[in-house]
N, C-alpha and C positions, 0 to 999 in steps of 0.2 A: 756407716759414714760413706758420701757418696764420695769419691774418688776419680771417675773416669766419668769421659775424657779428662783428660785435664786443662785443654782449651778446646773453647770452641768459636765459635766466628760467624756473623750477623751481619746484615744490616736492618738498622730499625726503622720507623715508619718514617721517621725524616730523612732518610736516606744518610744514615753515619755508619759507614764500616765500624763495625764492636769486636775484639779480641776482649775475649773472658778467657782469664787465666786462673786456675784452680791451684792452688799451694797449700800443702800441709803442713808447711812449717807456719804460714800465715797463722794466728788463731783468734784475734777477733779485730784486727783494722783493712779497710780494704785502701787501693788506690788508683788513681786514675792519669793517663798524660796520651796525649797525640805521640804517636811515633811510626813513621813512615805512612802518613795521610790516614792512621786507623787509631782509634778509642782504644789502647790499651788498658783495663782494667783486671788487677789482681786482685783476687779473694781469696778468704780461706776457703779450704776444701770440703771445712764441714758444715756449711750453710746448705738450707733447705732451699729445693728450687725457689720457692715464693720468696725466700727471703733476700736469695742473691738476685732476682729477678727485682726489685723494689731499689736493692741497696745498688746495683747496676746504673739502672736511669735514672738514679737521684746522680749519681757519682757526674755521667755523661753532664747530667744539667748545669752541676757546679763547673765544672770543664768550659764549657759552651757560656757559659757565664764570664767565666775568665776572658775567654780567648773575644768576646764581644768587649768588653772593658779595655781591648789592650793589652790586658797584664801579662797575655804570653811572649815570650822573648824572641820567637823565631816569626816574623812578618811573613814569610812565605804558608807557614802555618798556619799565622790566621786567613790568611789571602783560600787556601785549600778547604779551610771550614767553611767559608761565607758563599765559594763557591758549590759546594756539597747540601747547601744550606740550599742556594738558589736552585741548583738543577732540581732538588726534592721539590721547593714552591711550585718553579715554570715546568719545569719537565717531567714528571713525576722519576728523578734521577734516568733518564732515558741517556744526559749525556755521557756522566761515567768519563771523566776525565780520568788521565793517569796521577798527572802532575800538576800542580796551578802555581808558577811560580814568579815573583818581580825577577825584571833583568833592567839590568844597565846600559845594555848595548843593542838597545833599542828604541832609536833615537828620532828614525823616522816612519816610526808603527806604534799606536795604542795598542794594540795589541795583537796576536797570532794563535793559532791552533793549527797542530797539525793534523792529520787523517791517519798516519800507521802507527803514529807512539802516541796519540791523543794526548799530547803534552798540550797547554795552556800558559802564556808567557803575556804578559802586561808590563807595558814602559813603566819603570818605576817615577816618569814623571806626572802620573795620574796621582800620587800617596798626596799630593798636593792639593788634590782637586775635589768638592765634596762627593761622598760618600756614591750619593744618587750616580756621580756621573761614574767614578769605578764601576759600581754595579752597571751601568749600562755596557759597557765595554766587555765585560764578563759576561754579561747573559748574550751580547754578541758572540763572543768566543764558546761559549756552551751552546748557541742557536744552531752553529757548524756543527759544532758535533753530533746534534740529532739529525740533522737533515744535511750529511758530510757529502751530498753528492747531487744537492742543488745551486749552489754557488749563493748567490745573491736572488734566488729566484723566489717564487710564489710561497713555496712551502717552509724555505728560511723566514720569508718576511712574518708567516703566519704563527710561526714558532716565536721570534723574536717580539711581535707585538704582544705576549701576553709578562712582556714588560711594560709598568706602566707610563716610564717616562722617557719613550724612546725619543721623541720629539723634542722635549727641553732638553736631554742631554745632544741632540746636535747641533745647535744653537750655539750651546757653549761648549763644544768641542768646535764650530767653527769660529768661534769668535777666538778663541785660544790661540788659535790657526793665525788666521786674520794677524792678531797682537805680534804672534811672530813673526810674521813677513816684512809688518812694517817696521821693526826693530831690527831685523836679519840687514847685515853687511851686503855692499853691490857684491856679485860675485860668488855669495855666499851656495852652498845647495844647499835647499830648501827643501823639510820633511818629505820622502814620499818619493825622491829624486831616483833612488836606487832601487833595485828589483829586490826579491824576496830573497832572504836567506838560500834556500833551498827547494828544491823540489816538492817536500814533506811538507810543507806551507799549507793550509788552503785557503788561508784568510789575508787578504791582503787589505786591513787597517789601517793603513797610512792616514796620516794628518797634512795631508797637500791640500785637502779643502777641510778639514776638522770633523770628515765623519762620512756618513755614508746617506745624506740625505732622507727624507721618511719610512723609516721600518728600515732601515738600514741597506739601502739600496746604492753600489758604487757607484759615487759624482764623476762621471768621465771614467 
């Protein structure tokens, strides 16, 4: 009976951090759940490579099933899968996020990425907006991370365009824009008013003009 190690840790070709956990007391059900942005999966101890190698990525599929359906309860969770999902498509995982998580208190930014804790933060008032346009905003936020030390320059843009709807999504990231001005109080400040949280920053996403123009290049 193979027995050792008794985890070990992957990533697979889609780019999913895998913990395989080996249990002896397990004897013939395995299981699977996200915990701390990784595929925890437990098996028994006494399955054959080939076989815990089969019953593995069948398990991860059902998972990744779920968590596309919705049916996971933790939103920041699935938000960490679709982005792990996209950086394997566009990036071949080159971003490698730490974190990818909705915030509330980000009011006048679609979204941020930092450069030393590669955290990933998204307005949670994108949950509203279709699918296409989150994902654009994410593959903006994951375009920094590959190319953390271009800004908005040639080699972001070239990262970014191998999204395909960089274009439609600023249209309706500025028409969103737009809708809010002309509803926003005299007075009022208006998205994009305020500087970045912090230094750690390196993406300044604000919604003062609804996006960052073709291939995501800052309007002003």
């Amino acid at each position: 009976m193979r027995t050792q190690p008794s985890t070990i840790e992957y990533v697979d070709e889609k780019g999913t951090p895998i913990r395989v956990v080996r249990s002896a007391k397990r004897k013939k059900t395995i299981s699977g759940a996200w915990k701390q942005d990784t595929m925890v999966v437990s098996v028994p101890a006494g399955l054959t490579e080939h076989a815990e190698r089969l019953l593995v990525a069948d398990m991860v599929k059902k998972v990744m099933r779920k968590v596309a359906r919705g049916s996971a309860t933790d939103p920041d969770a699935q938000l960490a899968a679709r982005a792990r999902e996209m950086d394997a498509q566009l990036f071949g995982g080159r971003a490698d996020p730490s974190s990818v998580s909705w915030v509330s208190n980000q009011n006048r930014r679609w979204g941020s990425a930092s450069l030393n804790s590669r955290r990933i933060r998204l307005s949670d008032r994108l949950r509203a907006m279709p699918q296409w346009v989150q994902d654009y905003v994410l593959a903006h936020e994951l375009a920094h991370l590959v190319e953390p030390r271009d800004g908005h320059g040639p080699r972001f843009k070239a990262a970014l365009s191998r999204y395909p709807r960089v274009h439609d999504a600023n249209i309706f990231l500025s028409g969103v824009s737009h809708g809010y001005h002309a509803a926003a109080k005299p007075g009022a400040h208006a998205p994009g008013d305020l500087p970045l949280g912090g230094e750690d920053d390196i993406d300044d996403f604000d919604d003062l003009d609804g996006g960052f123009g073709e291939f995501g290049q800052a309007a002003g």
